[in-house]
N, C-alpha and C positions, 0 to 999 in steps of 0.2 A: 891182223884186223880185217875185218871181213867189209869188204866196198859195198855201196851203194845200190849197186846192179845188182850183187847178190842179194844181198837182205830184201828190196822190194821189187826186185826180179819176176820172181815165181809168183805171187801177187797179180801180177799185170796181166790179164788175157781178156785179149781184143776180142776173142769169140761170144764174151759175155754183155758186151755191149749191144745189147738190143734195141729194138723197134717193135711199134705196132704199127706194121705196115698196111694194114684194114682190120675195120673194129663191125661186131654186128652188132644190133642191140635190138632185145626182143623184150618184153613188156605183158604183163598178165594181170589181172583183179589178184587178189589176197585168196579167194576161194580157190584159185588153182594150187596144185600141190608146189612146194618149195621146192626148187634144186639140190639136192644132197648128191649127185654123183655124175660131173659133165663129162666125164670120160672114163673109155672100158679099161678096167684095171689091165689086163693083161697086155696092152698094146700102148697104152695113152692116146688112143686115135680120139677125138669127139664124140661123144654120145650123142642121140640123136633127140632136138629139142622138145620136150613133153608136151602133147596136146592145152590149148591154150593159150598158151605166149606166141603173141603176134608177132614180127617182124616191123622192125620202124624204117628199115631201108636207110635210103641214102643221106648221108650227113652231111656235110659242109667239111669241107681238107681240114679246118681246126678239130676236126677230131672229138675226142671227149678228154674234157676236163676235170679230174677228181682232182677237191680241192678239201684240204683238213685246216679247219679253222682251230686252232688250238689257244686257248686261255689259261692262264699259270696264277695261280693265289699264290702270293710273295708272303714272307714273314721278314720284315728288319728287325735289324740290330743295332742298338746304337754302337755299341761296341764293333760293328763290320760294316766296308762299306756296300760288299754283295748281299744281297741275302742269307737270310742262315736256315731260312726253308722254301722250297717252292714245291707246290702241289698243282696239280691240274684241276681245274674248275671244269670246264667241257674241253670239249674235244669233237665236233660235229663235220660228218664228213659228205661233201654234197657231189652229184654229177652233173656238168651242162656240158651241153651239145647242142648242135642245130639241126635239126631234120629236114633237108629238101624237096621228100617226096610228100603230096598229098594222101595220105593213107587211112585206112580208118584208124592204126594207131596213133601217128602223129596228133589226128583230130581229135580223135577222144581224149590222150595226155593232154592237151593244151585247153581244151575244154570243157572238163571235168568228165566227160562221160565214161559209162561202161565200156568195160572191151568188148564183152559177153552177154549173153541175158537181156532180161528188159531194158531197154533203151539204147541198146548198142545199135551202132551205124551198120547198115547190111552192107551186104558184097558187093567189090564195085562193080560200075555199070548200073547198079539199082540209083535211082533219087532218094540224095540226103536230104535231113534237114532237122535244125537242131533251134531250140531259143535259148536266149540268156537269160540264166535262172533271173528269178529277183531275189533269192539266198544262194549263193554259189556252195554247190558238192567240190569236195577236195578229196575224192578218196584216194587210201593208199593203192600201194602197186605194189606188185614184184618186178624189178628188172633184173636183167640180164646180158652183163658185157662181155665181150669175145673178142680178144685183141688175137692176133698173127703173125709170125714171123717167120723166117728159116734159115735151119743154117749154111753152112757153107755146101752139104751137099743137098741140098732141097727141101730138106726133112722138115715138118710146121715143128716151133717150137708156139708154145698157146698159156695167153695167161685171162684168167677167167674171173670176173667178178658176180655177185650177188648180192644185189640190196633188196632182203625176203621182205621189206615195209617201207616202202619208199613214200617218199610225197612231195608232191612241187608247191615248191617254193619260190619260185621266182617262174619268170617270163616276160622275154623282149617283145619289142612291139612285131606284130604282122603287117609285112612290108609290100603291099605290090607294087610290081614296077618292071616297065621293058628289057632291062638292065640284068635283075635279077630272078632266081629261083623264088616262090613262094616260100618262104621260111618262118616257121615257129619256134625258134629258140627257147627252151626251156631248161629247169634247174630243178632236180630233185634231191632232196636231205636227205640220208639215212635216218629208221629210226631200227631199236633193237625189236626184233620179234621173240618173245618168248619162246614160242617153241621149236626156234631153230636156233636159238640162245644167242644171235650175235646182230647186229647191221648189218656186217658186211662181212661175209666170207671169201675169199682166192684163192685162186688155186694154181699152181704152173706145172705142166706137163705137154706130153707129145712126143712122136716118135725120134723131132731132135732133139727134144732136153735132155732124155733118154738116151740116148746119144751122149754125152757129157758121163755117163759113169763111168767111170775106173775100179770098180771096186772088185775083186779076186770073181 
């Protein structure tokens, strides 16, 4: 009879226990082109990020949180006491994060504005300045997440997210204070974009995932 060790033995490998030991996240309007290809086929290194998508900088150590709210439509039975059908009603899946740095991305995600184009925030060093609509703009976005890791010899191993139609949804309060960083916390939904067909696309590769083949 075959032990324990053997049968979930081969199963176990600690090398696949990963981290996202720093995340980027970059941010663009809907008019910029969608991501279809974050990295070169032949190497898996990172492609280099398309004109457009700003940089949000630095986050707050919690990181980004992708969270899938999942809702199940039940059917009973009288005759069972589990259900005798379950279906998914939704399924929506959101990102929050905290952004530490004052940025024109930060600003403009937490307060409706453009990235780009009329009414975008200029470059720093210039004077901002923005009012509160009396009808709040909620446009969509594209973002774009960039987790990292490596393996045991150095190598990034890299797993990539894309929300081509995002929209926020939530936001904590802005907090000043001696204590802390200026922080905008915010939360954006997926929604699906037609013509990238999905909410949210991933991807994993890199020269250490890559790394990981065996195959002849």
């Amino acid at each position: 009879m075959p032990t324990y060790d053997a049968i979930a033995g081969p199963g176990l490998k600690t090398e696949l226990i990963r981290k996202q030991l720093s995340q980027a996240i970059f941010a663009a309007d809907t008019g910029v082109s969608a991501i279809t290809a974050p990295f070169t086929p032949a190497t898996g290194e990172l492609a280099a990020v398309p004109a457009g998508y700003v940089p949000v900088g630095y986050t707050t150590d919690d990181g980004i949180t992708f969270a899938s709210d999942l809702s199940m439509s039940d059917v009973t039975s009288s005759q069972s006491v589990e259900p005798t059908r379950s279906d998914v009603e939704s399924d929506v899946l959101t990102a929050e994060y905290t952004p530490q740095e004052t940025n024109a991305a930060t600003v403009s995600l937490y307060e409706g504005l453009p990235l780009s184009g009329a009414g975008a925030l200029p470059e720093l060093g210039a004077a901002w300045s923005w009012d509160r609509p009396v009808t709040p703009k909620n446009p969509y976005r594209r973002l774009l997440f960039i987790g990292v890791d490596f393996n045991d010899s150095g190598q990034e191993l890299y797993v990539v997210k894309f929300f081509p139609r995002a929209r926020l949804t939530g936001k904590d309060d802005e907090q000043w204070a001696r204590s802390e960083s200026t922080n905008r916390p915010v939360t954006f939904t997926a929604y699906r974009d037609t013509a990238v067909g999905t909410s949210c696309r991933t991807w994993v590769d890199g020269p250490g995932w890559r790394a990981f083949d065996t195959t002849p």
